[in-house]
C-alpha positions in Angstrom: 20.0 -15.3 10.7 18.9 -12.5 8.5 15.0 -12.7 9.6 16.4 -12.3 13.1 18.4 -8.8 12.2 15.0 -7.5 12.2 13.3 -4.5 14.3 11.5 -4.9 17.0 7.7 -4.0 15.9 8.0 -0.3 14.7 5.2 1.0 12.4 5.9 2.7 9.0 9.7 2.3 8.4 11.8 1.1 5.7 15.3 -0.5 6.0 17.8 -0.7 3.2 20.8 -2.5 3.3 24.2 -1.9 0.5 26.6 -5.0 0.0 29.3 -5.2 -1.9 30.3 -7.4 -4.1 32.1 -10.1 -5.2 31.4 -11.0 -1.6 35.8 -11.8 -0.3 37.6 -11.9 2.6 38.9 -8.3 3.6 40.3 -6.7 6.3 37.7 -5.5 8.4 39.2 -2.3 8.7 40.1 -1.8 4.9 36.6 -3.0 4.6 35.1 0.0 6.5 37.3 2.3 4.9 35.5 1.2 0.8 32.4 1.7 2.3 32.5 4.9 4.7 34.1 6.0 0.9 31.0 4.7 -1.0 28.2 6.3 1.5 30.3 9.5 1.0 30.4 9.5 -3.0 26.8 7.8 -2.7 25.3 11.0 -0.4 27.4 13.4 -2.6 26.0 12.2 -6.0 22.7 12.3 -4.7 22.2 15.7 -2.6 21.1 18.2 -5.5 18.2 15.4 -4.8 18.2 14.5 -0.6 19.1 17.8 0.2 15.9 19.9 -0.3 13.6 16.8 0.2 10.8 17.6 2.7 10.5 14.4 4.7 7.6 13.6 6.7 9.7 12.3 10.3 13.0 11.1 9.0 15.3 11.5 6.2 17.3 9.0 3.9 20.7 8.6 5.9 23.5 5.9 5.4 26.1 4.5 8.0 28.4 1.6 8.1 27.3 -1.3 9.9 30.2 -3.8 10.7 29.5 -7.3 9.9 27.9 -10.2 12.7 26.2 -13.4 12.6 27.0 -14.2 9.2 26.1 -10.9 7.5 29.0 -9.3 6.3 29.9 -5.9 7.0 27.6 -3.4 4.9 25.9 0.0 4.0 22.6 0.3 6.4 20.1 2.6 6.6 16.7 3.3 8.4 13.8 5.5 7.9 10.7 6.5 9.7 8.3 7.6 6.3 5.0 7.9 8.8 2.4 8.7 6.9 3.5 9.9 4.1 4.0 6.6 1.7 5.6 8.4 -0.8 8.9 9.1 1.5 9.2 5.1 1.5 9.0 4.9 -2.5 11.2 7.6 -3.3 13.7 5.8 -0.9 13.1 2.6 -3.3 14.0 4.8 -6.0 17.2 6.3 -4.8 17.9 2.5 -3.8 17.2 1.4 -7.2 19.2 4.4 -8.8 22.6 3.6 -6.4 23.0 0.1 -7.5 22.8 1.8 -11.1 24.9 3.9 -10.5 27.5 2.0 -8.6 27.5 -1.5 -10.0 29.8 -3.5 -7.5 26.9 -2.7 -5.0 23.5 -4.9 -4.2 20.6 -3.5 -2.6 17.8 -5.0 -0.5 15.2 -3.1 0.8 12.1 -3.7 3.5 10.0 -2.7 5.8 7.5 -3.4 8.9 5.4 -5.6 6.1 8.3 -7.7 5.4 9.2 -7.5 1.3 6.9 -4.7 -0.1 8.7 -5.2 -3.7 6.5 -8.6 -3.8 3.4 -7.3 -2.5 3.3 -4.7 -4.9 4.1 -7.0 -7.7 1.8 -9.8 -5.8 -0.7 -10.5 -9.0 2.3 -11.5 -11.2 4.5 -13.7 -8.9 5.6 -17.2 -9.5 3.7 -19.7 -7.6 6.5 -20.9 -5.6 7.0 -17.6 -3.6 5.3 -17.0 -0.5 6.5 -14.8 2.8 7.3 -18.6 4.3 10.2 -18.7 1.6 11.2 -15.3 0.0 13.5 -14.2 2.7 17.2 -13.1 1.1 15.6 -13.6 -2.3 14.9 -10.1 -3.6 17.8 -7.5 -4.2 17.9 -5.0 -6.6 21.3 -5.3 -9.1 22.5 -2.5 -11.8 19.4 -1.0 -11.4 17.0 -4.0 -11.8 15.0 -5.9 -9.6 16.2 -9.4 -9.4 14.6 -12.8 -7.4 16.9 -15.6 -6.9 14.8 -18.9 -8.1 14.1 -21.6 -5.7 14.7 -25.3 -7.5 11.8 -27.4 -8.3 13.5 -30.1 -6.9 16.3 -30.9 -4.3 19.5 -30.6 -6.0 17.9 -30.0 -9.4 20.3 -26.9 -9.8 23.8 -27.2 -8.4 24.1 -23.5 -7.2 20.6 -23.1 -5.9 20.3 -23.9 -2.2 17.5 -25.8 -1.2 16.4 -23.6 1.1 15.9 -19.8 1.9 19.8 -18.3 0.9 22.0 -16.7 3.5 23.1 -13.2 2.7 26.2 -14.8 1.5 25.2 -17.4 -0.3 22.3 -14.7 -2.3 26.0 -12.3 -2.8 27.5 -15.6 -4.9 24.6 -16.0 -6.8 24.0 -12.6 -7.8 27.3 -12.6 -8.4 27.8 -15.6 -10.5 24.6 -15.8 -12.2 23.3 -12.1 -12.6 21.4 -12.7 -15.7 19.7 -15.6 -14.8 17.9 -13.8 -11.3 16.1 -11.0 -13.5 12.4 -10.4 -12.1 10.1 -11.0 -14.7 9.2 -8.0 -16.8 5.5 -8.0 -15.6 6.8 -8.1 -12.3 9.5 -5.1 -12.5 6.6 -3.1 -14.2 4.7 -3.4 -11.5 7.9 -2.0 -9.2 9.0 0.8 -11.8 5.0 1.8 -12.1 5.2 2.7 -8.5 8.2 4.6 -8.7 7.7 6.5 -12.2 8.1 9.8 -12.5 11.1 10.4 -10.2 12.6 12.9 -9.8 10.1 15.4 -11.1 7.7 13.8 -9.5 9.4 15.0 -6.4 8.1 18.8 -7.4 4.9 17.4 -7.9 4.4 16.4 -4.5 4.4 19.8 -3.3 2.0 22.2 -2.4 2.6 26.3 -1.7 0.0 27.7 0.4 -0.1 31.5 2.1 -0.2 31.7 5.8 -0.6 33.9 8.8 2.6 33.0 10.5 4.4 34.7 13.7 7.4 36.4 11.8 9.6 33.9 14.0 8.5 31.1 12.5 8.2 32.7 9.1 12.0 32.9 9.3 12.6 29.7 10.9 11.2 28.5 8.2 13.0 30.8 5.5 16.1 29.2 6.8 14.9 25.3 7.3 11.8 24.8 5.2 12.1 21.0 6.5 10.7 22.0 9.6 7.4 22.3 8.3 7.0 18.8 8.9 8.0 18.8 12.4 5.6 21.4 12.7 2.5 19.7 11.1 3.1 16.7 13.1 3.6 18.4 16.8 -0.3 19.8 15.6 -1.7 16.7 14.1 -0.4 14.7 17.1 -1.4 16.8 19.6 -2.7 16.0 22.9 -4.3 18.0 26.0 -0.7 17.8 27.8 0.6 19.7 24.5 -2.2 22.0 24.4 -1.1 23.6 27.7 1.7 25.4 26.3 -0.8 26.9 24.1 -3.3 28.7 26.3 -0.6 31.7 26.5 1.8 31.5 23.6 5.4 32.4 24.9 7.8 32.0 22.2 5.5 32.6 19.1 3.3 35.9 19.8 0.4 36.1 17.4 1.0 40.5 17.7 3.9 39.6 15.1 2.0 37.5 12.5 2.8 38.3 8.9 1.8 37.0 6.0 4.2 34.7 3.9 4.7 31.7 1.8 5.2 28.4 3.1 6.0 24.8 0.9 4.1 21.5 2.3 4.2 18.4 1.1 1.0 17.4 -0.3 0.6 15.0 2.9 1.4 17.4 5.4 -0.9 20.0 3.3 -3.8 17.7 3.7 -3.3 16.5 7.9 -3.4 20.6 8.7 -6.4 21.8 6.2 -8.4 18.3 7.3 -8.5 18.4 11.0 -11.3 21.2 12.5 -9.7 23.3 15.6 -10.6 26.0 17.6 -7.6 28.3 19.6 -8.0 29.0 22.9 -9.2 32.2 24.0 -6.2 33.1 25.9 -3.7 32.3 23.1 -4.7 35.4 21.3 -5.2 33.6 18.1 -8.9 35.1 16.7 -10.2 33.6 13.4 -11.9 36.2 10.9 -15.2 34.7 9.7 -15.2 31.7 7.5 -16.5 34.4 4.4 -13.0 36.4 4.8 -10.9 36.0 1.6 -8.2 35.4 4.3 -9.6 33.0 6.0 -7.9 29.9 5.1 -4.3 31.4 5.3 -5.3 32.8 8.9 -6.4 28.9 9.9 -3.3 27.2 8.5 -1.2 29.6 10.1 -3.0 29.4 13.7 -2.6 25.7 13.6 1.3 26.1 12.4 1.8 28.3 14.9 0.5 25.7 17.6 2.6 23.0 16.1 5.7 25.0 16.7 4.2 26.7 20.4 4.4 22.6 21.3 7.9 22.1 19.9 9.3 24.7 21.8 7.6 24.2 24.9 8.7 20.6 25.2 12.8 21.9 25.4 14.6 24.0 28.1 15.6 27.5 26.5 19.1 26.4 28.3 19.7 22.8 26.8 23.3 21.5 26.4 25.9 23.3 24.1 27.4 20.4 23.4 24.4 19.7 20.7 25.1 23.4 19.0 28.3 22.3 17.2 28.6 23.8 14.1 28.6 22.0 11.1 31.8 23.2 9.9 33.7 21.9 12.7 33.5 18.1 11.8 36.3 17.3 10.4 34.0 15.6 7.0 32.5 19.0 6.0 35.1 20.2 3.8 35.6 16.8 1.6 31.7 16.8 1.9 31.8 20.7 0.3 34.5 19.7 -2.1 32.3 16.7 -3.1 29.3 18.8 -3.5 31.2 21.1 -5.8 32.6 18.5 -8.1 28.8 17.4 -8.8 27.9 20.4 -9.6 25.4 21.2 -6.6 26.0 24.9 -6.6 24.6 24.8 -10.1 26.8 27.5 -11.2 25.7 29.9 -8.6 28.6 32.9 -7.6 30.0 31.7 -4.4 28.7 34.6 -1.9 25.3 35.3 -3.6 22.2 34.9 -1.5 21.3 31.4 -3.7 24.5 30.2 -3.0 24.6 30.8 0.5 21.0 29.7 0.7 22.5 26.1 -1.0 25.4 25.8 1.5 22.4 26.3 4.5 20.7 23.9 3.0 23.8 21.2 2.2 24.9 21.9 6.2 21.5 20.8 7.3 21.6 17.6 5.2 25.3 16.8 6.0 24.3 16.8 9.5 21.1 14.8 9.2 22.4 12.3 6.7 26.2 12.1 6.6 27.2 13.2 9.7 24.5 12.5 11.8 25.2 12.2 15.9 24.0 9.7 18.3 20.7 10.0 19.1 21.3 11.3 22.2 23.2 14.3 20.9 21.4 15.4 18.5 18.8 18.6 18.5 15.6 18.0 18.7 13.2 19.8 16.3 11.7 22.4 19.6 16.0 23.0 20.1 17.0 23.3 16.9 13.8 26.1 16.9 14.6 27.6 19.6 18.7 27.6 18.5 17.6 29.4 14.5 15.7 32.2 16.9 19.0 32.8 18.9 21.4 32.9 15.4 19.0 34.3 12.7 18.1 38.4 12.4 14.9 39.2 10.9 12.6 42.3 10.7 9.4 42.0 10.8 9.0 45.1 8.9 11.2 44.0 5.9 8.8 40.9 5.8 5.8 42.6 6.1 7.2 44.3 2.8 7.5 41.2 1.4 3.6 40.1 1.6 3.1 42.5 -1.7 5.1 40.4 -3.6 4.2 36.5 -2.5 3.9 34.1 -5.0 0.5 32.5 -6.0 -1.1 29.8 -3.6 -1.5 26.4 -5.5 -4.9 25.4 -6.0 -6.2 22.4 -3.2 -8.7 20.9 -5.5 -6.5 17.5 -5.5 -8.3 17.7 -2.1 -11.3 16.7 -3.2 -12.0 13.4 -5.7 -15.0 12.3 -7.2 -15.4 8.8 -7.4 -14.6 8.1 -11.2 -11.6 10.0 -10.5 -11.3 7.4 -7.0 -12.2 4.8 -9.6 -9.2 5.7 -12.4 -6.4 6.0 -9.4 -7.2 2.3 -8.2 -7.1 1.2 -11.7 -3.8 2.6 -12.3 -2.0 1.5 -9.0 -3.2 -2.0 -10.0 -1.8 -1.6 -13.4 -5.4 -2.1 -15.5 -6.6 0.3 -17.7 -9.7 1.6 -17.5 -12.6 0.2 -19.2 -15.0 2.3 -21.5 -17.7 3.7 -19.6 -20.8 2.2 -20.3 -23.8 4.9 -21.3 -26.9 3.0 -21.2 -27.8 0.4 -19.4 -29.7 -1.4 -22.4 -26.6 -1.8 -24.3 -24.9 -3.5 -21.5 -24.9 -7.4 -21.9 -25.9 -9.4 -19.1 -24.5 -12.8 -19.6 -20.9 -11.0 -19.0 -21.7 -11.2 -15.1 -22.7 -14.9 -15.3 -19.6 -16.0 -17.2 -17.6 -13.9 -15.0 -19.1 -15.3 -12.0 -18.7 -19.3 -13.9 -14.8 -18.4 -14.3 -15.1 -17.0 -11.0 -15.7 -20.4 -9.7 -14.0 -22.8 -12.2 -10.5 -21.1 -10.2 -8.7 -22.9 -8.2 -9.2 -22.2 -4.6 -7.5 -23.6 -1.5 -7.6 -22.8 2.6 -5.7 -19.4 1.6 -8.6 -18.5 -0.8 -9.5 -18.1 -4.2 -7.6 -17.3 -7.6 -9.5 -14.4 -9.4 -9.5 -14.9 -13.2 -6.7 -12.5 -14.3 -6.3 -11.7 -18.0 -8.0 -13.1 -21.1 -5.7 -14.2 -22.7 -4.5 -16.7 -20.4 -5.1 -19.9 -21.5 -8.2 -21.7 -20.2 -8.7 -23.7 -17.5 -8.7 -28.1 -18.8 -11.2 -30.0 -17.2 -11.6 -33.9 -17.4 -14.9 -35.1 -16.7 -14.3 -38.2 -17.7 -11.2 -38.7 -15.4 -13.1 -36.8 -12.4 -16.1 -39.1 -12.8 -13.9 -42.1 -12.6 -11.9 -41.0 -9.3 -15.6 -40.8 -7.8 -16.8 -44.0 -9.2 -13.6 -46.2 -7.6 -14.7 -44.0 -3.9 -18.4 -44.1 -4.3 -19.1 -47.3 -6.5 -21.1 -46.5 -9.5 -23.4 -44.1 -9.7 -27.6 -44.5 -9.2 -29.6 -44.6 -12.4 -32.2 -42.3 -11.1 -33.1 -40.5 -8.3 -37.0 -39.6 -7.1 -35.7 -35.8 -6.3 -34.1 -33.4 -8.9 -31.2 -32.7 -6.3 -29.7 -35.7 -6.6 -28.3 -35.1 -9.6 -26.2 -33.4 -7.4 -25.5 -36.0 -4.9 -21.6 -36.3 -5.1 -21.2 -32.5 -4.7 -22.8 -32.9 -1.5 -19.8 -35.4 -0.1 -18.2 -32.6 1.7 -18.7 -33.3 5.8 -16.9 -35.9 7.7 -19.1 -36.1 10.4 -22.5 -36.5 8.2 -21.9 -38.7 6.1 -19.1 -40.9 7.8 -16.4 -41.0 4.9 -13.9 -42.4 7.4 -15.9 -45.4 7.2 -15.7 -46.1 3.1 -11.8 -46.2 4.1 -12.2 -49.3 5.9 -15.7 -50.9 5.0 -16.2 -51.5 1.2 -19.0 -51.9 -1.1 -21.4 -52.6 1.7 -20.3 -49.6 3.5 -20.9 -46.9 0.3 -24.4 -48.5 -0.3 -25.1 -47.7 3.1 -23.6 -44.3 2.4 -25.9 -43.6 -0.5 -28.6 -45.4 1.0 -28.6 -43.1 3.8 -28.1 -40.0 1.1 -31.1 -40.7 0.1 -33.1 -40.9 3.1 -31.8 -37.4 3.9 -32.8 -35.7 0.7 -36.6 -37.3 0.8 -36.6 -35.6 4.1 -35.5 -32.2 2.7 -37.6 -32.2 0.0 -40.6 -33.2 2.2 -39.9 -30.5 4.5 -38.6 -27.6 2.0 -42.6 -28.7 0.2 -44.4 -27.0 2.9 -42.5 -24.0 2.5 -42.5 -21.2 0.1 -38.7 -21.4 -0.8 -39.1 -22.7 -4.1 -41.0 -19.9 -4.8 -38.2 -17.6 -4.1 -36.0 -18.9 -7.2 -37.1 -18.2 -11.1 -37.7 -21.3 -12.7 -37.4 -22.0 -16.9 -40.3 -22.3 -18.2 -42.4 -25.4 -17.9 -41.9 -27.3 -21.2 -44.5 -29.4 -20.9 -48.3 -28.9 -20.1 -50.3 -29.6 -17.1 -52.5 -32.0 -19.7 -49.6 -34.4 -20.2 -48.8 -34.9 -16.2 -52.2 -37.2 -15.3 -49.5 -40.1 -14.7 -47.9 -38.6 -11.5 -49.2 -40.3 -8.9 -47.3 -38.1 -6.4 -48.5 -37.7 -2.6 -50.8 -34.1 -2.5 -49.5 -33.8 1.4 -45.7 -34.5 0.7 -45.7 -32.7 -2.2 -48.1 -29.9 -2.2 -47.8 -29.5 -5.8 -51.6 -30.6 -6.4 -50.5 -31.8 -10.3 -48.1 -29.0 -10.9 -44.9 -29.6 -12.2 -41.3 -28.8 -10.8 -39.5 -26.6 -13.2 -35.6 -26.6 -13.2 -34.0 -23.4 -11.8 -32.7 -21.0 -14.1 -29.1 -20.8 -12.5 -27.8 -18.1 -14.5 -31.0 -15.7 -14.5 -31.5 -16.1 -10.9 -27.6 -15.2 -10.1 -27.7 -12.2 -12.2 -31.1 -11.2 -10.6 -29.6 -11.7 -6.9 -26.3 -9.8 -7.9 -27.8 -7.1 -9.4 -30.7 -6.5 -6.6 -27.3 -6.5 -4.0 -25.6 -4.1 -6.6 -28.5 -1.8 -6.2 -28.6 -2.1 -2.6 -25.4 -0.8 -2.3 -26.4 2.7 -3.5 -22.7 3.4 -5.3 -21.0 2.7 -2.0 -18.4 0.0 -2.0 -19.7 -3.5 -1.1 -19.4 -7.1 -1.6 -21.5 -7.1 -5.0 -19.1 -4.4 -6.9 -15.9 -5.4 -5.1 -16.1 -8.9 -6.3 -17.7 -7.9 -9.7 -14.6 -5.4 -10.3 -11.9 -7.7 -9.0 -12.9 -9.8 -12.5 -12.8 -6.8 -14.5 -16.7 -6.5 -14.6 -18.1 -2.9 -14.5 -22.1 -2.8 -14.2 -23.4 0.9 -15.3 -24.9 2.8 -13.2 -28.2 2.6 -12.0 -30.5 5.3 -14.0 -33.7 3.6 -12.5 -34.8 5.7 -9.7 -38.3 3.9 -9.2 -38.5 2.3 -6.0 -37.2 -1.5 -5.8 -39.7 -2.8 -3.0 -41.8 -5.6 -4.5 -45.6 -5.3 -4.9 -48.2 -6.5 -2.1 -49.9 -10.0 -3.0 -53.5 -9.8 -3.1 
């Protein structure tokens, strides 16, 4: 019932869900009464943290959600992160820091990818779990990730169901058995690697750039710096339709830009400096020349000040006072304040000062986006609430023209830019390797690495899904049988040939792979006579090949060991000139290894230090080839 509770098809969101537990009968209405009581202590605890968040659409909000089809009632919430991917892991880490600090609660989390936890944490998960049987399995308990076990057989654990569990029936396990549902520590590393860092990490995510704003969005902004992302996106998803409204700027005059301060998110930072746009004439919007010292604050402004120009122009000036209710007025904002106070969100501040007052803005806005949010179709759009600041707010632009002496100093954008060791170290870290020693000189660098890599490669197991990459080395090594694997052949095939005219048929058994060619529904049923047939025919088919392949120049094409013994001692072959065309030369074995290392490197070279089959395979084994430092050209000489 659970996997039906799920959104229609709705790109880059996150659900979390809070249940309490143990998991008892209650009263459905003293039921909603604990947990309206924990989403107010849960949002309280958390604000110093929520509250002056910059989201990218939405922000983390709670609500109760009453209990049907065999879910019981509990805690829900829902956010659009868009592109920003960080919004969704600092949701996982608020998740993860609510069930720690409120131990009678159990989080699950997901989003439009199904469980993220496991994909993150793919390279160290039990066989057994696959997206066919890891719904209801994955909750996160007193701060820890936890997977409830499936049995290895039916039955084989009394309080294991056989199946996927029911939200109720995961509840009474986490419940009952807490300690015996712990993740594996490889695999909560790989959760808590994606997460570290919070909540300083939150700081670092920022990014203060000067721009040449209209003073109306300058204070707008002064007074809600979360609609900077609202703005950002109105630009970045622009269309012609919204580019109308900015032919002649009405609300946003570019005669009263100023310059000031404004605080993006690193994400929003990078989708207005990476997209190339030129105002409209009309809009009164003139760029100095790309040399001015200026010039970058003049472009980010321009292209704020559009964003906003389209949020204001898709709302009436006139829209319903029924969505400009004050905060105050809700009958939850002064436990919320109280709350607040008691967990210390005013920091100390003198109730009155500019800080504080600044704080209490800044608490209204979350109460009423989080807490207390309204029906989506009361609440303000981001063009109203805009439009509503302009109507309540004073500002002069004079006093903030004052103001541009004393800015403080832009953050530097060169995160911007990576270089691709840089590229290099940020994949190894997000798949939890550490980073090999840079190899200097190609002539220290061993060879036969790539060949056993490429030997383990192919020694894994590999099914209709695909192959196993070798992981680490100190796993133990893969057993092989031969004598056991020859057998299971010999019972199918019959024994094997003595000796074979071609040196591919030593290889004859590997080549048993096609139905249709080689009839293997026919050994089923027929017996001896039928596999002598089978090899008879084998045979046939590789004296064709190697008649044919003889007139060509393939063989030519591989390196070959070298011939061990001389053209003096092979008088005796009395082998056809025609079918052969080897006129008394002698067919060396292939050196497998040599050639494979050849082929790989020649493809490694092709790719120029782009990304390509030859380096993404090599690397996903943990091989790292040096770079090239022969610059001569690769193109092989003319035969004479």
């Amino acid at each position: 019932m659970e996997g039906n509770m799920k959104l229609a098809t709705v790109e880059d969101i996150v659900w979390y869900r809070l249940f309490l537990i143990p998991d008892e009968p209650r009263d459905p209405e003293k039921h909603q009464e604990i947990l309206e009581k924990y989403i107010e202590r849960i949002m309280t605890q958390f604000a110093p943290l929520l509250a002056p968040y910059i989201w990218q659409n939405q922000p983390f909000n709670l609500k109760y959600k009453p209990g049907k089809g065999g879910v019981p009632a509990h805690i829900f919430g829902i956010t659009k992160f868009g592109d920003n991917i960080e919004d969704e892991w600092f949701i996982v880490y608020i998740v993860k820091q609510i069930t720690k600090e409120f131990p009678e609660l159990v989080a699950r989390i997901e989003d439009n990818d199904g469980e993220f936890l496991l994909i993150e944490a793919a390279d160290f998960l039990p066989k057994w779990l696959d997206p066919n049987n890891s719904t209801n399995r994955v909750f996160f308990y007193h701060g820890k990730l936890c997977i409830i076990p499936a049995p290895t057989k039916p039955g084989a654990v009394s309080w294991l169901p056989t199946t996927s569990p029911t939200i109720p029936q995961a509840l009474n396990i986490i419940s009952s058995h807490p300690e015996k549902i712990l993740a594996s520590e490889s695999i909560q590393a790989a959760v808590n690697r994606r997460i570290r860092g919070y909540p300083d990490k939150i700081q670092a995510s920022l990014h203060r750039a000067h721009c040449f704003l209209p003073a109306g969005i300058a204070a707008v902004l002064k007074q809600q710096p979360r609609l900077v992302a609202a703005g950002v996106q109105a630009f970045y998803l622009r269309d012609p339709i919204d580019l109308r409204a900015c032919r002649i700027f009405k609300t946003f005059l570019p005669e009263t830009r100023i310059m000031t301060s404004v605080t993006f998110t690193k994400c929003l930072y990078a989708q207005l400096m990476q997209q190339r746009f030129m105002p409209d004439r009309r809009s009164g919007y003139k760029l100095p020349p790309p040399s001015h010292p200026k010039y970058r604050a003049h472009e980010l402004g321009m292209k704020l000040a559009h964003g906003f120009e389209i949020l204001c122009s898709k709302c009436s000036p006139h829209f319903s006072d029924s969505k400009k209710s004050s905060v105050t007025t809700s009958p939850l904002w002064a436990g919320f304040l109280e709350s607040l106070k008691k967990n210390d969100y005013f920091k100390g501040l003198i109730e009155g000062s500019a800080q504080y007052q600044e704080r209490v803005e800044m608490a209204k806005n979350y109460f009423q986006l989080s807490v207390n949010r309204p029906e989506s179709s009361l609440a303000m759009s981001p063009g109203e609430e805009i439009l509503t600041l302009l109507q309540t707010i004073p500002f002069d632009i004079e006093m903030l023209k004052k103001e541009e002496a004393n800015l403080p100093p832009e953050d530097d954008d060169q995160w911007l830019n990576l270089s691709p060791d840089q590229l290099d170290q940020l994949l190894q870290e997000a798949a939890g390797k550490i980073e090999p020693e840079p190899v200097s000189k190609e002539e220290s660098y061993d060879l036969t690495q790539v060949s056993k890599s490429m030997k383990a490669f192919i020694s894994k197991v590999s099914t209709h899904k695909g192959a196993e990459l070798p992981r680490e080395p100190s796993e133990a090594p893969i057993t092989f049988d031969a004598d056991s694997f020859l057998n299971y052949f010999d019972k199918i095939l019959g024994p094997r040939p003595q000796e074979s005219d071609s040196d591919d048929l030593d290889e004859d058994f590997d080549c048993l792979d096609s139905d249709d060619d080689l009839g293997l529904e026919t050994q089923e049923q027929g017996g001896e006579a039928s596999v002598k047939g089978t090899l008879d025919d084998l045979k046939s088919y590789m004296a064709q090949m190697d008649q044919e392949l003889a007139h060509t120049s393939i063989g030519k094409t591989f390196t070959t060991r070298k011939q061990m013994e001389p053209l003096s001692q092979t008088t005796n072959s009395n082998s056809d000139e025609e079918d052969s065309g080897a006129e008394g030369s002698v067919m060396t074995p292939v050196d497998v290894d040599l050639n494979l290392v050849s082929n790989i490197l020649e493809s490694y070279s092709s790719q120029a230090g782009l990304a390509g089959p030859a380096s993404n395979l090599l690397q996903s084994m943990g091989v790292r080839l040096p770079d090239n430092t022969d610059h001569r050209p690769t193109s092989k000489p003319a035969k004479d």
